[in-house]
N, C-alpha and C positions, 0 to 999 in steps of 0.2 A: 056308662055305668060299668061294664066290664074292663073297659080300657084303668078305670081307676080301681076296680078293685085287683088289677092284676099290679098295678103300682103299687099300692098298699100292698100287697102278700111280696113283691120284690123288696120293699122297702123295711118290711118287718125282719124278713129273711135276711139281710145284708144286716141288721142292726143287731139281732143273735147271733148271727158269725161272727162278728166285730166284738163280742163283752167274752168275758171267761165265762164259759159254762160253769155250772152247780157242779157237774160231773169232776171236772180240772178240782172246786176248790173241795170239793167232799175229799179230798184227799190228805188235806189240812186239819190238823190237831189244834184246838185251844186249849186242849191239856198245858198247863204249863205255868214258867213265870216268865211274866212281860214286863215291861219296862216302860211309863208314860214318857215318850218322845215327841208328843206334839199335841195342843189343844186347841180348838178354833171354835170360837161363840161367834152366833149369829148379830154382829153389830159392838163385839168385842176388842180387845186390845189385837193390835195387829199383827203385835212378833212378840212373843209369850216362847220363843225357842231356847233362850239365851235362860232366862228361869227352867225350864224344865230339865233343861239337860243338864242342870244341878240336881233336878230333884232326886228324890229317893223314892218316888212312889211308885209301887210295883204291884201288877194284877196278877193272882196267884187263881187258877183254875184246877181243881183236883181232878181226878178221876169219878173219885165219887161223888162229884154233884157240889162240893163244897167251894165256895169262893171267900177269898180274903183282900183285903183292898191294905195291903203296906204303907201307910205315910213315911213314914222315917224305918231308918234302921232298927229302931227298936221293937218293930212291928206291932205299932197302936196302930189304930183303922178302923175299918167296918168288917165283918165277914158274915158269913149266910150260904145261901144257896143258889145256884144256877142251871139253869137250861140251854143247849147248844141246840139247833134243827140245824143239819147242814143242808138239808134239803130246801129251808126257805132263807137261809142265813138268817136265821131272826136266835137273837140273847136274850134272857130273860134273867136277869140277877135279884132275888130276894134278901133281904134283910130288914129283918125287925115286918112294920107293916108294909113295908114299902116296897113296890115292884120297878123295875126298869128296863125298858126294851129298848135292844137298840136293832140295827140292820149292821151286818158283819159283813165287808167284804178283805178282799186279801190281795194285798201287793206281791208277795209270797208266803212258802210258809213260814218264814221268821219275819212276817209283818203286815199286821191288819190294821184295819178302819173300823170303827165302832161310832154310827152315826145315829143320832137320836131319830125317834120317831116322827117327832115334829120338821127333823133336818137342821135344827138351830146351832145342835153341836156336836162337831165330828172330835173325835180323841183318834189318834196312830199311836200305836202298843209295839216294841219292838222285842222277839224275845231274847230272856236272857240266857245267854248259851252257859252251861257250869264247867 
């Protein structure tokens, strides 16, 4: 019993050294605009890279809480409002009745993961530098 719970406390320990700390990405801004660079559905098309990196759709995050979701250059879309916790990387986007969470993690900080709640669909945001 001891022999395994001491494996398990090694084995936890080696698996939180191994990921980015919260600490590392709390240091990252989603302030911004991003840039849809990739999207993966759970049982979806399999290379969707060659369409996006045409696209035009871009994730605008204010300061103030406001979010806009860019289709084209003309800026039709969705917009509303949003939530960042860097402390659980959890997003919360509103608009209209509709809520969306997702899990945020970060490649760096000109590039995150936005993975749904269920896991079925990851989006990469790249931002855009001006």
């Amino acid at each position: 019993m001891i022999t395994r719970l001491v494996f398990l406390t090694i084995t936890l320990a080696f698996s939180i050294a191994s990921c980015t700390t919260p600490a590392q990405q709390s240091n990252y801004s989603i302030i911004g605009i991003w840039k849809l660079v990739d999207m993966q559905f759970e049982g979806g098309a399999k290379d969707m890279s060659k369409t996006l990196s045409q696209s035009n759709t871009k994730f605008v995050y204010e300061a103030s809480g406001e979010f806009k979701m860019m289709l084209d250059a003309d800026g039709r879309g969705l917009q509303g409002g949003y939530f960042y916790d860097p402390e659980s990387s959890i997003l919360s986007i509103k608009y209209g009745t509709q809520i969306d969470t997702a899990l945020v993690s970060w490649v760096n900080s000109n590039k995150m993961i936005q993975t749904t709640k269920d896991g079925k669909t990851r989006t990469i945001l790249e931002r855009v530098k001006n």
